[in-house]
N, C-alpha and C positions, 0 to 999 in steps of 0.2 A: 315609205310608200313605194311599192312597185305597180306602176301600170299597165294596166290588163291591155292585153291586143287586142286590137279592133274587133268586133264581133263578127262572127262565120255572115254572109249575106246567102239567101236564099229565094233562087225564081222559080217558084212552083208552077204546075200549073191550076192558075188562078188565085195566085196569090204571090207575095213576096214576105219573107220573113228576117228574122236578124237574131243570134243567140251565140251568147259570149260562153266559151268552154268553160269557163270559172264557175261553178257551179250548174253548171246544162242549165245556162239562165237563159230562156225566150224573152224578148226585150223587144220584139216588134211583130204583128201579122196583119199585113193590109191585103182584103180580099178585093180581088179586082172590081173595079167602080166603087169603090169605097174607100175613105177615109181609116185613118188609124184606129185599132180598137185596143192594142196594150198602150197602158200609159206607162212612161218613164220620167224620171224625175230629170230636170235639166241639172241638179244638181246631186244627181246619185254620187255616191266614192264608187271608181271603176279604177280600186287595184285586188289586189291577189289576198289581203289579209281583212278586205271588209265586204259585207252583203250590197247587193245593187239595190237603191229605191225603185221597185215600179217593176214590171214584167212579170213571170209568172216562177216565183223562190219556190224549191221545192224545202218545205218544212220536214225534219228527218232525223234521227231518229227523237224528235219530240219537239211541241207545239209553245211557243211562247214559252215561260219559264218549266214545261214540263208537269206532270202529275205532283208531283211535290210541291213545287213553287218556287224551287230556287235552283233550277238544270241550268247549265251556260255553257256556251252561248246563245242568247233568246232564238228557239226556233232550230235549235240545230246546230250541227255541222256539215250537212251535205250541201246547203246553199254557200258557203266559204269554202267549198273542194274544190281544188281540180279535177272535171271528170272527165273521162278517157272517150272523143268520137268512136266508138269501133266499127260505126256501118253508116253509109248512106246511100238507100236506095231510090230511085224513082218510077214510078209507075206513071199509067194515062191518067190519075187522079190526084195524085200527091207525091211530095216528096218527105220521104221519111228518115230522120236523122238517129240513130239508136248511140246513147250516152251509157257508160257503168262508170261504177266506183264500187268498191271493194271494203273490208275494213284496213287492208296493207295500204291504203293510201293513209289513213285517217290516226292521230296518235288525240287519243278520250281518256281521260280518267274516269268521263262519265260514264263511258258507252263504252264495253268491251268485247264485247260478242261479235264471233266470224258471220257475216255476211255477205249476199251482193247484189248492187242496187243495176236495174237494168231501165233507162228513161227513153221510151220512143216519142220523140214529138214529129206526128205528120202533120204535116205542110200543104193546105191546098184550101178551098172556096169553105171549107171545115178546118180548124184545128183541133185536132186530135193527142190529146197528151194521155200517157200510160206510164205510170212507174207499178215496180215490180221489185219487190223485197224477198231475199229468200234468206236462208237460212242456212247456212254455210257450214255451223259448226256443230258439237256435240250437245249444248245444251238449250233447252227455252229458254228465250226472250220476248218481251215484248215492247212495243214503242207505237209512238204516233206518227201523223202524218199529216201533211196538207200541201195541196198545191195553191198557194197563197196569190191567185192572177188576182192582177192592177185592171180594171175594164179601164178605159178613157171615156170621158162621158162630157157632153157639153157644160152642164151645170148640176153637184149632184142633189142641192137643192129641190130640182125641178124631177130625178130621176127617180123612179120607182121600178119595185121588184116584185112579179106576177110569181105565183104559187107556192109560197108558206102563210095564208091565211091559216088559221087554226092550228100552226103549229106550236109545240112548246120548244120556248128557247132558255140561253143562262145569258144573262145582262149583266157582260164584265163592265161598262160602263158605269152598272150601278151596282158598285161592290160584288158579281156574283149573284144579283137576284132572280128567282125562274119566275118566268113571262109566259102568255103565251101570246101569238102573234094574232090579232083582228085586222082583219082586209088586208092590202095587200103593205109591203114595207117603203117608207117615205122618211125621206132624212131632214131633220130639223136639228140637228146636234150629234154629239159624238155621239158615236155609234162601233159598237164590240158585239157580238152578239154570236153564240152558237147554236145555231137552229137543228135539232135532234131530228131528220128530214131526207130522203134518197130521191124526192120529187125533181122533176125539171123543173126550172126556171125562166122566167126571161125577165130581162135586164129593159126597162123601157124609158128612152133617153129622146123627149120632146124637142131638144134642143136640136141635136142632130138625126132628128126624124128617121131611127133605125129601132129596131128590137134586135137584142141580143141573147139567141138562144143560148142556156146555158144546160148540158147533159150531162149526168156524172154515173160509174158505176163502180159497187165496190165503196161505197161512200157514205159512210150512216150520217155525218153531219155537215154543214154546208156553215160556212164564218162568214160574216156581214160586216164590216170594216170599213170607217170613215173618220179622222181623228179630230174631222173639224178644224175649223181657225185657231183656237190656244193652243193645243197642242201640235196642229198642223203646222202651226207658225213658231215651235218650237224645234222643228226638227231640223235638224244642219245638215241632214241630205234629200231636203222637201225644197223646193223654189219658193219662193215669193205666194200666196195664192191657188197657190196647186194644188192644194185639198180640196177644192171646188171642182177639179177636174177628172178625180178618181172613183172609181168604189170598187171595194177588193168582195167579191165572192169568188167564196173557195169551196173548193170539197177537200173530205179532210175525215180522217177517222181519231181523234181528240178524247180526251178525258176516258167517260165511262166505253169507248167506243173502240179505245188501243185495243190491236192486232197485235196477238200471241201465236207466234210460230213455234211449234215444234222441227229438231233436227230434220234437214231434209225438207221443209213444206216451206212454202212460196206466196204472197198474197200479190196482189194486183190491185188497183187503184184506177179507177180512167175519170177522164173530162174533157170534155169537147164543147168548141162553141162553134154558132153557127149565125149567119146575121139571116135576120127574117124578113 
């Protein structure tokens, strides 16, 4: 095990944030007069050869076990990179931090196609994340993608999520079956779900008497993730009980939704949250 350096700390203005280079992982953004809104695992692995529990993983070049079903390692390789600061700017609004990785960092026997990944996360009273895939080399590829954020949430029991009423979803939870969603989403058990959806969001957490806007662009699906108690309480980089303090919505272009670049062409992805 080699342990990761402390995470970059950042004073915005109107905000503070925290993102360890190992993967251009965001791992904290408290907007002024507010409490924490990434959750992190007190027991994440923070070295160089594993994923952080909690903050916002970029999923890259594909999601969970992949189109197939058996791609490794789950979710990727670009959340287990090293990625390169190469800018940080600040304005009167935010400060913005620009991450790449390349495929010359990266050795796949999955994934072999020239690329390069370019991750701005601004920093201010909004967080604002953008990744950006282009296409580096002579032939098409295609892959997926997800910005996989942790919300923190007092209880997510109590927590429910405004604007995918009628939408249709896949419920990995339950083998893979398509759902579609009635009223709005309420958690009572494990919870997988790909909602087929470019709607805004919000995240509505009684406990901590906030809404949490949630914007995506560039985004055909949107993942709802909660592992619950058995499995939550299985996981050796989950705390004690911390599955009651999480819910992962993500945007994410997944399955039917993978982004095929041709030579030379570029896709973009954004999300941003915002407290209301």
């Amino acid at each position: 095990m080699t342990p990761l350096p402390a995470p970059r700390g950042v004073s915005a203005p109107g905000a503070t944030a925290a993102v360890f280079d190992h993967g251009a992982h965001l791992v904290s953004w408290v907007p002024a007069g507010s409490s924490e809104v990434i959750f992190l695992s007190s027991a994440a692995f923070l070295d160089s050869a594993a994923a952080i529990r909690g903050g916002v993983p970029i999923c890259f070049p594909w999601f969970g076990p992949g189109r197939t079903g058996s791609m490794a390692p789950a979710h990727g390789f670009a959340r287990r990179s090293a990625w390169t600061l190469a800018d940080s700017e600040r304005s009167a609004d935010q400060v913005v931090l620009t991450y790449t990785l390349d495929d010359s960092a990266i050795v796949s026997e999955t994934f072999t196609s020239s690329f390069r990944a370019v991750y701005r996360i601004g920093i201010g009273q909004s967080l604002d994340l953008d990744l950006t895939i282009e296409n580096t080399g002579d032939v098409e590829f295609s892959f997926e993608e997800a910005l996989h954020t942790y919300l923190a949430v007092g209880n997510v029991e109590q927590v429910r999520i405004e604007g995918l009423d009628g939408v249709d979803y896949l419920d990995k939870a339950a083998g893979g079956t398509a759902c579609r969603q009635d009223a709005d989403v309420i958690f009572s058990g494990e919870t997988d779900r790909i909602y087929r959806s470019s709607a805004d969001l919000t995240v509505v957490d009684p406990v901590r008497e906030r809404r949490i806007l949630v914007t995506r662009r560039n985004s055909s699906d949107v993942v709802v993730w909660n592992p619950w108690r058995d499995k939550g309480e299985a996981l050796s980089d989950l705390g004690v009980g911390e599955w009651q303090g999480f819910v992962c919505v993500e945007g994410a272009n997944v399955l039917d939704s993978a982004i095929a670049l041709v030579p030379g062409e570029a896709h973009s992805m954004g999300y941003s949250l915002r407290l209301a």
